[in-house]
C-alpha positions in Angstrom: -10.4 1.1 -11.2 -7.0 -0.1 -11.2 -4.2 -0.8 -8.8 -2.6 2.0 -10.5 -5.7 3.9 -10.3 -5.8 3.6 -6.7 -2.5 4.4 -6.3 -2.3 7.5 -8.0 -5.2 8.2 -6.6 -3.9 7.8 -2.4 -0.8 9.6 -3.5 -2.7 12.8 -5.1 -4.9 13.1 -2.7 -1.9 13.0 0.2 -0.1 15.8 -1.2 3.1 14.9 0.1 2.9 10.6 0.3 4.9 8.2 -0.8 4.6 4.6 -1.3 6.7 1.4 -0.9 6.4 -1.7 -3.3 7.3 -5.3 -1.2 6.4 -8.6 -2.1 3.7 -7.1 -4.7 1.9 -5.4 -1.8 1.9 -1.6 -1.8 2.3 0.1 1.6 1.6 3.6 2.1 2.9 6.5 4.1 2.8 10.0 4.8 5.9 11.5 6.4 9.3 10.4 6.1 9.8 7.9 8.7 8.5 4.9 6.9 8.2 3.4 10.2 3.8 2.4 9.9 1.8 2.5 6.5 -1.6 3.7 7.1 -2.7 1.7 4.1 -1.9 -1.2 2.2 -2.9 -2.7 -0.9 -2.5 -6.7 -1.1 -2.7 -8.9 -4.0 -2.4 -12.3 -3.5 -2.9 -14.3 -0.9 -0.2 -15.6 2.2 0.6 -18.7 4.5 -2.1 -16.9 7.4 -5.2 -16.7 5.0 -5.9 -20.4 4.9 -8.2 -22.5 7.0 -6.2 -23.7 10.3 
């Protein structure tokens, strides 16, 4: 399954959700308020998932 997969998958099974793309992460909402995604798909790696 693919990114796009999922994706489509979260949106069609929302009936109604939406999702944001930022810094190749995809953040998903239901509602119009953008204010909290309930999901999130990451694909890479930040500054905070290295060893201290």
């Amino acid at each position: 399954m693919t990114e796009d997969d999922i994706t489509q998958h979260i949106i069609d099974s929302l009936g109604g959700g939406h999702f944001e793309v930022a810094d190749d992460n995809t953040f998903f909402f239901h509602g119009a308020d953008n204010q909290f995604p309930f999901a999130t798909i990451v694909t890479k790696d930040n500054e905070f998932d290295g060893e201290p």
